[in-house]
MINU-937389 format. One record per residue (C-alpha): chain; x, y, z. Coordinates in pm, 1 decimal. Example, Ala and Ser with C-alpha at 12.3 -4.5 7.8 and 13.67 -1.06 7.14 Angstrom:
% residues 2
+-------+----------+----------+----------+
| kette |       c1 |       c2 |       c3 |
+-------+----------+----------+----------+
|     A |   1230.0 |   -450.0 |    780.0 |
|     A |   1367.0 |   -106.0 |    714.0 |
+-------+----------+----------+----------+
***
This chain:
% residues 108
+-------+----------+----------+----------+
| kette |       c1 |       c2 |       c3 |
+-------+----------+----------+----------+
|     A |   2827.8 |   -697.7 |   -939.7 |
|     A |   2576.2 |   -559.1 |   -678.0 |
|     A |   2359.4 |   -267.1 |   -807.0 |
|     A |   2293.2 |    -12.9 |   -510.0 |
|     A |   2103.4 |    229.3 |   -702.6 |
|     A |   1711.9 |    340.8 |   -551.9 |
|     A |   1492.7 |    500.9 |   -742.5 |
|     A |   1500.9 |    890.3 |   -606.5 |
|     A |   1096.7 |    846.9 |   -541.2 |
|     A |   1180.3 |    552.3 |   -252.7 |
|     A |   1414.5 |    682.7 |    -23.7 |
|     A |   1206.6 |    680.0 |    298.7 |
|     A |    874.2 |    538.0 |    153.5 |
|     A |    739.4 |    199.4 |    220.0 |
|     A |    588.2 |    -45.1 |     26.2 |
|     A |    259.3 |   -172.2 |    235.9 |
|     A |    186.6 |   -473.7 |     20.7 |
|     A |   -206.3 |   -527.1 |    145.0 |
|     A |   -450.7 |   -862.6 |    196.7 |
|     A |   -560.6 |   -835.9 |   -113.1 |
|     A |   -243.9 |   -719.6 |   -278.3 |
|     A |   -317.5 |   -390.6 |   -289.1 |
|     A |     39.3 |   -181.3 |   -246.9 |
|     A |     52.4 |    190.6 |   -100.1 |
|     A |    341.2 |    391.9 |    -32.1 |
|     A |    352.6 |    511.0 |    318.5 |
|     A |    581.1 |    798.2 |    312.6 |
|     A |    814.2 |    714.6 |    663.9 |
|     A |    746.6 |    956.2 |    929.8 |
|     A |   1111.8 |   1118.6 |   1029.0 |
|     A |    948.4 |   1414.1 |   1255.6 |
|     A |   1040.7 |   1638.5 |    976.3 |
|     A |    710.5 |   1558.1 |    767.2 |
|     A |    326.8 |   1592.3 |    812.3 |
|     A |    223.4 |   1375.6 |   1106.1 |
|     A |   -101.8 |   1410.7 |   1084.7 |
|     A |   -148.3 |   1271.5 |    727.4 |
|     A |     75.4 |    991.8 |    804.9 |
|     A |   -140.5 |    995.0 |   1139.4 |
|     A |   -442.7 |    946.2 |    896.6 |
|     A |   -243.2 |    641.3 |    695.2 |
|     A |   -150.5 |    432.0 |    946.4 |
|     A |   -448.3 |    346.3 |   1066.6 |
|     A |   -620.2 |    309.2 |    721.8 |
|     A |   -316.2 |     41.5 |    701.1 |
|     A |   -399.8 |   -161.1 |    995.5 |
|     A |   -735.3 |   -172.7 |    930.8 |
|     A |   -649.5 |   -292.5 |    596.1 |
|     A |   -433.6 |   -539.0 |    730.0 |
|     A |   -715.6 |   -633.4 |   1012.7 |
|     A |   -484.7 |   -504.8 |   1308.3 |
|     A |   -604.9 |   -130.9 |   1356.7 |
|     A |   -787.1 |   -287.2 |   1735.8 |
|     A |   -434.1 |   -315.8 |   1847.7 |
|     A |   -369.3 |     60.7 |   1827.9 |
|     A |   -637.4 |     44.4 |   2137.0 |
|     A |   -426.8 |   -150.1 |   2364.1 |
|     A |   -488.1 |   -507.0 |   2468.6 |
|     A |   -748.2 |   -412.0 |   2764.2 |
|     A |   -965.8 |   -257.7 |   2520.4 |
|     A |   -979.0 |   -513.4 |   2259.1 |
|     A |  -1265.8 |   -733.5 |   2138.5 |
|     A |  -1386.4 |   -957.1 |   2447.1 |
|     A |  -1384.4 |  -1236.3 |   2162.0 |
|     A |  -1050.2 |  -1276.1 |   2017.0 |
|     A |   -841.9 |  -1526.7 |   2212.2 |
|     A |   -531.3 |  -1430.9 |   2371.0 |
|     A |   -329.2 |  -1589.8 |   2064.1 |
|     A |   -509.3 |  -1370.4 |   1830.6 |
|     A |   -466.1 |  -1062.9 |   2059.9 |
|     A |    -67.8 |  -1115.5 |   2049.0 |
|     A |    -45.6 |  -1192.4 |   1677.9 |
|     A |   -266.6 |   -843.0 |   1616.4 |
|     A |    -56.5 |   -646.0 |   1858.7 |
|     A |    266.3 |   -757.3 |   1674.7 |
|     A |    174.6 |   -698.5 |   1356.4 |
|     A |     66.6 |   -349.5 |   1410.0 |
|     A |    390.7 |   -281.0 |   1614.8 |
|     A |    557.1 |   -430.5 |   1344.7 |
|     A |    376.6 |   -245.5 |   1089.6 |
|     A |    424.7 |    142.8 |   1269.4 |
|     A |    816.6 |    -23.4 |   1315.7 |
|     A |    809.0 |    -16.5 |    963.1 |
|     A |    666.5 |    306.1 |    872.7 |
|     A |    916.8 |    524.3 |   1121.1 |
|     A |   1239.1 |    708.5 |    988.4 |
|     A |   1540.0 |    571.8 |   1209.5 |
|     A |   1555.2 |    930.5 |   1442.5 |
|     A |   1167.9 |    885.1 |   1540.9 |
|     A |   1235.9 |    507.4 |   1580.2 |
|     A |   1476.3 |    532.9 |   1833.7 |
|     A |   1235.6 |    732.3 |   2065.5 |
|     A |    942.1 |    493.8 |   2030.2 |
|     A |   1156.5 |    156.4 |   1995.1 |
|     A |   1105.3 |     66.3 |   2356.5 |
|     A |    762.6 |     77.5 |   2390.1 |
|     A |    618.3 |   -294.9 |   2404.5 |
|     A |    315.5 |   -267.0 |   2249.3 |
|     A |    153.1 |    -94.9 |   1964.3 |
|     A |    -91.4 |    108.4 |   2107.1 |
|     A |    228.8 |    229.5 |   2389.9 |
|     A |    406.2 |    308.1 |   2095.6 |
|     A |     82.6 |    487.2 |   1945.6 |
|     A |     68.6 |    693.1 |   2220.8 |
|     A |    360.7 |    838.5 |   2229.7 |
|     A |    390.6 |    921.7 |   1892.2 |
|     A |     69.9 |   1146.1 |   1914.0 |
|     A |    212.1 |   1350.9 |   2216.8 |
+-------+----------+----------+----------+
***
């Protein structure tokens, strides 16, 4: 029998399971809640999860990370906003192609 029941206290937070696993719950932004706290969390998030240079854009990065590195850092923080967006705000950022594209339009 599959069990479909959430706690109340989840429905639109994620789990952010850290490097050192350390767990916060992001509350997902819908466009309907306080933007500028989660605008405050995200980026405490990526820098936790050493991707918060991504939110730059790729120009801007260190000089020193190779272009591997660069791609893997950019992905992960997409990935990691991605996960952290209600499905309504989603679908206007979804075809932006990098983080920091994404970022951007999110703040305006």
């Amino acid at each position: 029998m599959h069990n479909n029941w959430r706690p109340p206290w989840g429905k639109g937070v994620i789990d952010i399971v850290g490097i050192m696993g350390s767990k916060w719950d992001i509350e997902k932004f819908t466009g309907s809640n306080d933007f500028g706290l989660w605008n405050v969390k995200i980026p405490a998030v990526l820098t936790q999860q050493k991707c918060v240079e991504a939110l730059k854009g790729e120009a801007a990065m260190l000089a020193s990370l190779t272009q591997a590195e660069k791609r893997e850092m950019i992905d992960k923080a997409k990935n990691a906003i991605v996960l952290c967006l209600g499905d309504k705000v989603l679908r206007d950022v979804a075809r932006e192609a990098t983080a920091a594209s994404m970022w951007a339009k999110l703040e305006s």
